[in-house]
C-alpha positions in Angstrom: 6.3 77.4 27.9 2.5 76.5 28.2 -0.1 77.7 25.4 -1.3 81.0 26.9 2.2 82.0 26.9 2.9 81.4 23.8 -0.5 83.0 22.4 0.5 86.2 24.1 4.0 86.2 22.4 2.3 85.7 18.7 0.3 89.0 19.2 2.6 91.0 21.3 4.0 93.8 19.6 7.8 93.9 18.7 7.9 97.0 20.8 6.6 95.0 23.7 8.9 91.6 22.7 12.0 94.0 22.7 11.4 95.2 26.4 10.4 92.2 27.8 13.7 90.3 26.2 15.8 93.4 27.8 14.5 93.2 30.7 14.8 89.4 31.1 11.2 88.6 32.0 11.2 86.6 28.3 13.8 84.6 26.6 14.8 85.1 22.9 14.5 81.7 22.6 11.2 81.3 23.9 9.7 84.2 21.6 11.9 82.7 18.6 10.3 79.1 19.7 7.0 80.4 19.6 6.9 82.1 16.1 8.6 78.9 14.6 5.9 76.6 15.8 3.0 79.0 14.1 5.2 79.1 11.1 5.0 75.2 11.1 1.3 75.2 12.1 0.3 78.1 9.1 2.8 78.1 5.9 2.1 75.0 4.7 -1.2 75.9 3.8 0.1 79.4 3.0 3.2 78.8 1.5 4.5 82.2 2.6 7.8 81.6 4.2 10.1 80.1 1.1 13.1 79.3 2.7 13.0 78.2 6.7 15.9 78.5 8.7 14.3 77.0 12.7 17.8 75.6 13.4 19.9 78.2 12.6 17.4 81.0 14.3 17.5 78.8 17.8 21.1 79.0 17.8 21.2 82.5 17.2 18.4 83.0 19.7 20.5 81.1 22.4 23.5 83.3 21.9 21.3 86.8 22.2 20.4 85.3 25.4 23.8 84.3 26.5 25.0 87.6 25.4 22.4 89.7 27.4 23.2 87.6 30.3 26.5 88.8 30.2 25.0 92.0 29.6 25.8 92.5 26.0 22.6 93.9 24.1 22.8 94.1 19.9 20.5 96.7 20.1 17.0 98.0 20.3 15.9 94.9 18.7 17.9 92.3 20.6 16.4 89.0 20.6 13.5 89.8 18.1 12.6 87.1 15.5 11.5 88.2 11.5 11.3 87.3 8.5 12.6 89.1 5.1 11.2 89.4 1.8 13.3 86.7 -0.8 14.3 89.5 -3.0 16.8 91.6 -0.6 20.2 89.7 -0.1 21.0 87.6 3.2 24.6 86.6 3.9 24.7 82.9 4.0 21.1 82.1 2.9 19.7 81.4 -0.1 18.0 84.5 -1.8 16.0 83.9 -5.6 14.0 87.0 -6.2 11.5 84.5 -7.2 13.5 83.8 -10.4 14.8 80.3 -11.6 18.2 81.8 -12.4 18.6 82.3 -9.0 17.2 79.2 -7.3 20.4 78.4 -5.3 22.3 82.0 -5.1 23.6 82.7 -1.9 24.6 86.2 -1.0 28.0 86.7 0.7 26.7 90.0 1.4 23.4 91.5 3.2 21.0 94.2 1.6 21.7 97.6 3.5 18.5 97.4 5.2 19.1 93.7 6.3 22.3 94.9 7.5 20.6 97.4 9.8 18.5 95.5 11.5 21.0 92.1 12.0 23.1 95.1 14.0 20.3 96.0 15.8 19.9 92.6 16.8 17.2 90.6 14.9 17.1 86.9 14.0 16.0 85.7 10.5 13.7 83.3 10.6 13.2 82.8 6.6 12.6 84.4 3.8 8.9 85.0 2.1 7.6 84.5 -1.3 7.8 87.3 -3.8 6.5 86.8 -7.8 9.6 87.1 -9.9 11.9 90.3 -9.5 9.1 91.3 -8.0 7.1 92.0 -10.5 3.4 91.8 -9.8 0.0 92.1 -7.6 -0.1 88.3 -7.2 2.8 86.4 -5.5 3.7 83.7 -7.6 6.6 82.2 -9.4 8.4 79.4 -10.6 10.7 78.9 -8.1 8.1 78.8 -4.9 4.9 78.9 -6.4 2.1 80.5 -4.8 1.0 82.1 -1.7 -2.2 82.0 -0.1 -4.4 84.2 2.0 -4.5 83.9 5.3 -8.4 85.1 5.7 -9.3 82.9 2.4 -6.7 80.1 1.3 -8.8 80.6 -2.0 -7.3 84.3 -2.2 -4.5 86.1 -3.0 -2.4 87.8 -0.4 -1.4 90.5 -3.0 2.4 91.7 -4.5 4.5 91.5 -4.7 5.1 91.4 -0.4 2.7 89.1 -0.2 4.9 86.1 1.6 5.7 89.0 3.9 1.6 90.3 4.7 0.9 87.0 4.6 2.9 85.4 7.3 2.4 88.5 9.4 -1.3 89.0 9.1 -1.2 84.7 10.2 0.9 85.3 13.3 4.3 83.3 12.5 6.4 86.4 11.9 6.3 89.9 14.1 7.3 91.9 10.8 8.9 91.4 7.9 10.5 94.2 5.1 8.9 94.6 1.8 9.7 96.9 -1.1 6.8 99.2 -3.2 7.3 99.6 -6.8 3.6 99.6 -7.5 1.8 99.5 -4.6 3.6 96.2 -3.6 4.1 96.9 0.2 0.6 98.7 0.7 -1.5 96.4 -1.2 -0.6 93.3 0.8 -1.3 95.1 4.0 -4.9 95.6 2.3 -5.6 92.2 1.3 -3.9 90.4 4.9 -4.8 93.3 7.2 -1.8 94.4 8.8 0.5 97.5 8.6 2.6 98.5 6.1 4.3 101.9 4.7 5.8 103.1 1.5 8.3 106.0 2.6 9.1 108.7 0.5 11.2 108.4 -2.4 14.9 108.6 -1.1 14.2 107.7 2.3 15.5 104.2 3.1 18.3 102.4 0.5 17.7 100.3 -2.0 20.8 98.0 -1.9 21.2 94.9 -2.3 17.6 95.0 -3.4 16.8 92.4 -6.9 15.8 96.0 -8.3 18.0 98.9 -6.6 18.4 101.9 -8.7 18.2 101.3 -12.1 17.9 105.1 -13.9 14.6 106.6 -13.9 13.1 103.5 -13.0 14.8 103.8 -8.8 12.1 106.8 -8.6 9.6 104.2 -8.1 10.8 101.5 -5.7 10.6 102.1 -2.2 11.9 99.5 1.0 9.7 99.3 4.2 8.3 97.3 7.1 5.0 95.2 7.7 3.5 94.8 10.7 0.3 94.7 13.0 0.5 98.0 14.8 1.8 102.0 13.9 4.0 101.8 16.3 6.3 99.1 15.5 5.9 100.3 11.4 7.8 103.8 13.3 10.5 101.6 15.4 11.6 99.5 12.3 11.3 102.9 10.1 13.9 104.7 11.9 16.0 101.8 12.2 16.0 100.9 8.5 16.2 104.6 7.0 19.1 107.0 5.8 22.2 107.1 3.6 24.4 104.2 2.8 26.5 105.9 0.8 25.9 103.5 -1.9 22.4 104.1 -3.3 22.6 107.6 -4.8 19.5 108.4 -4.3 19.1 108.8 -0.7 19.0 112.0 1.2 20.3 112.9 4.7 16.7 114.0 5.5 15.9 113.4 9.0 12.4 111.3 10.5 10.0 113.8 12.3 8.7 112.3 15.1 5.2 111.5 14.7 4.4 112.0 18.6 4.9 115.7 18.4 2.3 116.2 15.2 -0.9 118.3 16.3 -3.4 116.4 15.1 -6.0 119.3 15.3 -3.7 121.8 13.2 -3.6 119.3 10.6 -5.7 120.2 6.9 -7.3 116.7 6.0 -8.8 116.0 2.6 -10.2 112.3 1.1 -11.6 111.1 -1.8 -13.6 107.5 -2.0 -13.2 107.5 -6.8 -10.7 108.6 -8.3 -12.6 108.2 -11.3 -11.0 105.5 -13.2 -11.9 102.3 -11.0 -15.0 102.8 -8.6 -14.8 101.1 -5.1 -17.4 98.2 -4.2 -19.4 99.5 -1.3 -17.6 98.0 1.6 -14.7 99.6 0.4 -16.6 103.2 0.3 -18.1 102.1 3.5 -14.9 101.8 5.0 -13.5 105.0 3.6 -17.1 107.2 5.0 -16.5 105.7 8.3 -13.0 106.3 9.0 -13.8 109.7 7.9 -16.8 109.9 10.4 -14.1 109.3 13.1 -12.2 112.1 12.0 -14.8 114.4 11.9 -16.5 113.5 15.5 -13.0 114.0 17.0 -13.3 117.3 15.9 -10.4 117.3 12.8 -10.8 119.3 10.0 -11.6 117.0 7.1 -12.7 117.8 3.1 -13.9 115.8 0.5 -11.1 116.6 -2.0 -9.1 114.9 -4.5 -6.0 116.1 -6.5 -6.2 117.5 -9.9 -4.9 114.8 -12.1 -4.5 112.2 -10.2 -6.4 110.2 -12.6 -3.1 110.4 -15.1 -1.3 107.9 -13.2 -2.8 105.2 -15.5 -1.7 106.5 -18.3 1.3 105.9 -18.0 2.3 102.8 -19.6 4.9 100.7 -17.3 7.6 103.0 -18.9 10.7 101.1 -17.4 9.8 97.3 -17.8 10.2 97.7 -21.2 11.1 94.5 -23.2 15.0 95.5 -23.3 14.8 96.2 -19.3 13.1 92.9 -18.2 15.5 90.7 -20.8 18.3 92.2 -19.5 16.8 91.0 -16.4 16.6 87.5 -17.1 20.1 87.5 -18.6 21.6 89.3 -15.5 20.9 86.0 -13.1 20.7 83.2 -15.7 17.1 82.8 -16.1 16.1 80.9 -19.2 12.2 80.0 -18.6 10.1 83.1 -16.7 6.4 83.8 -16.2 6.8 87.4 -16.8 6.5 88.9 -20.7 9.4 90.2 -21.5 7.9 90.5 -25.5 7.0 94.6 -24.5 7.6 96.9 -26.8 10.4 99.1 -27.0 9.4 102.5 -27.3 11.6 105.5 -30.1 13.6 108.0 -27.9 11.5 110.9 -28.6 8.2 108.7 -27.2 9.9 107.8 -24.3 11.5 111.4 -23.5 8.2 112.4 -23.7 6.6 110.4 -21.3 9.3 111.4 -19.0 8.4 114.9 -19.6 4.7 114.0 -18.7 5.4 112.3 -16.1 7.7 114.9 -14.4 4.3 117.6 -15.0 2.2 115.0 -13.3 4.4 114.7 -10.2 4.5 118.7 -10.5 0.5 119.3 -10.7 0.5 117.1 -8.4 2.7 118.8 -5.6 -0.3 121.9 -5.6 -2.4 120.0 -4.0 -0.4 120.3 -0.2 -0.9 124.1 -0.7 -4.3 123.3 0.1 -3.7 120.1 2.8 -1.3 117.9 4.9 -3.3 114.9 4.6 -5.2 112.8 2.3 -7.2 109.7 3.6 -8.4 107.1 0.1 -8.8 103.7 -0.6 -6.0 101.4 -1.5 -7.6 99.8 -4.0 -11.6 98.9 -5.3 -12.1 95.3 -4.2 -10.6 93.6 -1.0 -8.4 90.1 -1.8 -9.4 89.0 -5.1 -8.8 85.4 -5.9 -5.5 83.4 -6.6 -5.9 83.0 -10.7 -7.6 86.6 -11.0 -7.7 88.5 -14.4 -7.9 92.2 -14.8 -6.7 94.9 -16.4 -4.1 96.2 -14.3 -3.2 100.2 -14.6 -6.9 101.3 -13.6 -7.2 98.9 -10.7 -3.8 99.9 -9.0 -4.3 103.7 -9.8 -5.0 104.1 -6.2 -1.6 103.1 -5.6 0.8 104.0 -8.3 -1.0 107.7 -8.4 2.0 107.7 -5.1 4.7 105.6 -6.6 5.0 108.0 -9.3 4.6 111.1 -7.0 7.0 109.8 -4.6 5.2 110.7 -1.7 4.7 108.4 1.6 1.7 106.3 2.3 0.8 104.5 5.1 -1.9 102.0 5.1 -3.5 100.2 8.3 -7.0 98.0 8.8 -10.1 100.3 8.0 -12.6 97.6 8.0 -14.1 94.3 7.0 -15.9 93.4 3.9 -19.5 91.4 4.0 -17.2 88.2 3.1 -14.9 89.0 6.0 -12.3 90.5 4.2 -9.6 93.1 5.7 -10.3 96.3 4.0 -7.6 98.8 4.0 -6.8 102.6 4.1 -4.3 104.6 2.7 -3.1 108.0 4.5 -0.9 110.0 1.7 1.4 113.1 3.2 3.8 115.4 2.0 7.5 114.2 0.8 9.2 113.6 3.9 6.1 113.7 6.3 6.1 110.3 7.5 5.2 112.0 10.2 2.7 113.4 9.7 1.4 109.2 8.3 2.1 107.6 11.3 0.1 110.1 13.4 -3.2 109.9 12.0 -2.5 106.4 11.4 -1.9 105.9 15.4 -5.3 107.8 16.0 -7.6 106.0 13.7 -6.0 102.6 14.5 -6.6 103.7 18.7 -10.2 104.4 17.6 -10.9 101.0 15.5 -9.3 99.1 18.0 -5.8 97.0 17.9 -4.8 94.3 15.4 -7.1 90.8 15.9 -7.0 87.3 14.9 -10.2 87.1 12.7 -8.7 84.7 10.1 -10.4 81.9 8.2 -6.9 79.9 8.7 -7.4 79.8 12.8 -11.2 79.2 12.5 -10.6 75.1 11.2 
C-alpha cells in the first residue's frame, strides 16, 4: 500500500470505507493496517488509545476479508476498524472505566451498543482514555493518565470522551462511541473538532455502560458516536439506537430520517450568552457567522434564548452525592481515586425538592419549541483550555448541561477556528426525538464550511 493510499484511507469517511470494502476495491486489512500505523505514529504523544489490540484487529480483519470473499458480509459495517470508549464493556478485553479497581477486569460480555456494531461488522482496534467513571471535563486518571490534544499537546481534549475526540480528530480511528452525562460527548468534539451527538434521553441503551441507569441519575447519561462528518454520526446512530429490553428507559421511538427535513419550513432561533458564562470573541465570532449562513440561504433565523435556561447551574450535581460515588468505588474495588467522594449528602426533603425544581425546569423549558424547531449556541465559552486547568465548573458547562437535564438532542460539528488555531464548535439543540431535525442543519452548515481537514499542530512537526 504506498503513502497516498493510505492518506486517502485516514480521511475517508466510514460511509465511503464500508462501500469500498463491499465492493472489493479495498481490503479490510489494508484500511485496518492503515489506521494502526497512525495510531502508532499519534498516541504516544496523545495517549488516547489505552489499551491496543493491532494483532488481534489484523486477524479479525483477514477473516472479514475471507468471509466477503466467500460472499459473507457482517453487515453495513463490514470490515470497518474503531475504537471504543474504556468505560463500555468488551468481551475478552480489558475494560477500567479509568478506575484502579478495575485495572485488569475483563468483560465476558459486551455493552449493548458494542454488541450492535461487532454484528454489524466492526473491528476494535482499542479502547480510549476516559477520567474515572467518567466523571469529568478533563480525561485523566490513575489508571492511564492523561490525554492530550491533538491541535495543542499542551491542551486538553475535554471529557470525559476525550480518548475518543482525540484519536478521531488525529486520524488513527474512523469513529469511536462516547457517552454524555454532562456535556461529555459534545465537549470533546469542541475542543478536537470533529462530530459528535448526544441523542435524546431514551434513545440508545445504556448497558453495559460503567454508569447505566442508576435512578434519577439515568435521565442524564446519554451513548453516541464521534466522528468527522454528519453523515457517518447518522449511519452509526441508527445502528446503535433502540430497545434492549434491558435498560428500562428506552423507548421504541423510531429515527426520522434527516434527508426528508425541509430545511426552509424549519423555525430557527440562537443565542451567543446565556448569561452566566460569556463567550470569548472567537467563540461569538463563530456563532454570528454560522448564523450569517443561515440567514443568506434564505432560513428563517431569531435571536432567542429559552426562558430559564440559566437554572441549569443551579443545580448542584444532585446524583454524585458522597453516598453515590462511595458506593462507586466500593462496587469495583477501588481504594485510592482522584475523584471527591467527601460531597455532602443532602436531607430527603432538600433533595425531593430539587427534583421538583428540576422537573419545572425541564417543563419551562419544553415552551420554548412552541415557538421553534431549532436552536443554534455555543458549546462552551473558551475553545481547549489547558491540561491542569482550574475553574469553577457548573457556569462554564451550562451550555451543555442546560440539555443533559432537558433531555433533548444536540448535535455539535466544527464552526470555526480560534486566533490560536483552536477548533471551535457549535451546538444545534432540537425537540425530544428530532435527531432529525440535528443532523439536517448539521449536514447544511458543515456543506457550507467545507468538510473535515487535517489542521493539527500534531501533523505540522
Amino acid at each position: 500500500m504506498n503513502e497516498k493510499t493510505t492518506s486517502d484511507i485516514l480521511n475517508m469517511s466510514v460511509h465511503q470505507l464500508a462501500k469500498l470494502i463491499q465492493k472489493k476495491k479495498i481490503s479490510s486489512y489494508e484500511v485496518v493496517s492503515a489506521f494502526i500505523k497512525r495510531i502508532e505514529v499519534v498516541n504516544p504523544r496523545l495517549n488516547a488509545v489505552v489499551l491496543f489490540r493491532p494483532e488481534e484487529a489484523l486477524k479479525e480483519a483477514k477473516k472479514a476479508d475471507e468471509d466477503l470473499s466467500h460472499g459473507k458480509s457482517s453487515g453495513v459495517l463490514h470490515g470497518i476498524p474503531c475504537t471504543i470508549k474504556d468505560s463500555f464493556d468488551t468481551e475478552g478485553i480489558v475494560t477500567t472505566g479509568g478506575t484502579l479497581g478495575r485495572s485488569n477486569f475483563v468483560p465476558k460480555k459486551n455493552a449493548t451498543v458494542v454488541q450492535r456494531l461487532k454484528d454489524a461488522g466492526v473491528i476494535i482496534m482499542g479502547k480510549t482514555n476516559t477520567p474515572e467513571f467518567t466523571m469529568g471535563f478533563l480525561t485523566d486518571n490513575m489508571v492511564f493518565g492523561k490525554t492530550k490534544n491533538p491541535y495543542d499537546l499542551n491542551r486538553t481534549p475535554g471529557g470525559s470522551s476525550g480518548g475518543a475526540a482525540a484519536i478521531v480528530a488525529a486520524g488513527g480511528s474512523p469513529f469511536d462511541i462516547g457517552t454524555d452525562t454532562g456535556g461529555s460527548i459534545r465537549y470533546p468534539a469542541h475542543c478536537c473538532g470533529i462530530t459528535g451527538i448526544k441523542p435524546t434521553t431514551g434513545r440508545v441503551p445504556r448497558t453495559g455502560h460503567i454508569i447505566a441507569y442508576q435512578g434519577i441519575s439515568q435521565s442524564l447519561t446519554q451513548v453516541g458516536p464521534l466522528a468527522k462528518n454528519v453523515e457517518d454520526i447518522n449511519l452509526l446512530l441508527n445502528i446503535i439506537s433502540g430497545v434492549d429490553n434491558v435498560d428500562p428507559y428506552i423507548y421504541p421511538v423510531p429515527l426520522q430520517d434527516h434527508s426528508k427535513v425541509d430545511l426552509k419550513k424549519l423555525r430557527l432561533a440562537f443565542f451567543v450568552d446565556n448569561g452566566l458564562v460569556r463567550p470569548s470573541d472567537d467563540v461569538f465570532r463563530t456563532i454570528k457567522k454560522n448564523v450569517d449562513i443561515i440567514a443568506v440561504a434564505g432560513f428563517n433565523i431569531n435571536e432567542d434564548i429559552p426562558k430559564g435556561i440559566e437554572e441549569t447551574a443551579t443545580f448542584r450535581p444532585y446524583l454524585r452525592t458522597g453516598d453515590w460515588m462511595k458506593r462507586m468505588l466500593d462496587q469495583y474495588g477501588t481504594t485510592k481515586t482522584m475523584l471527591d467522594y467527601n460531597l455532602p449528602n443532602p436531607p430527603t426533603s432538600e433533595y425531593a425538592a430539587l427534583v421538583e425544581k428540576i422537573d419545572n425546569y425541564r417543563s419551562n423549558m419544553l415552551s420554548f419549541w412552541s415557538k421553534y424547531d431549532v436552536l443554534i449556541c455555543p458549546v462552551s465559552p473558551l475553545p481547549a483550555p489547558v491540561l491542569d486547568v482550574k475553574w469553577e465548573v457548573p457556569p462554564y458547562f451550562s451550555y451543555l448541561t442546560a440539555f443533559n437535564t432537558t433531555g433533548w438532542p444536540s448535535i455539535v460539528i466544527r464552526g470555526g477556528t480560534s486566533a490560536e488555531g483552536l477548533p471551535i464548535g457549535i451546538q444545534i439543540v432540537a425537540p425530544p426525538w428530532r435527531e432529525d431535525i440535528c443532523l439536517s442543519v448539521a449536514k447544511f452548515l458543515e456543506g457550507e464550511l467545507g468538510p473535515w481537514k487535517n489542521d493539527m499542530m500534531i501533523d505540522r512537526g
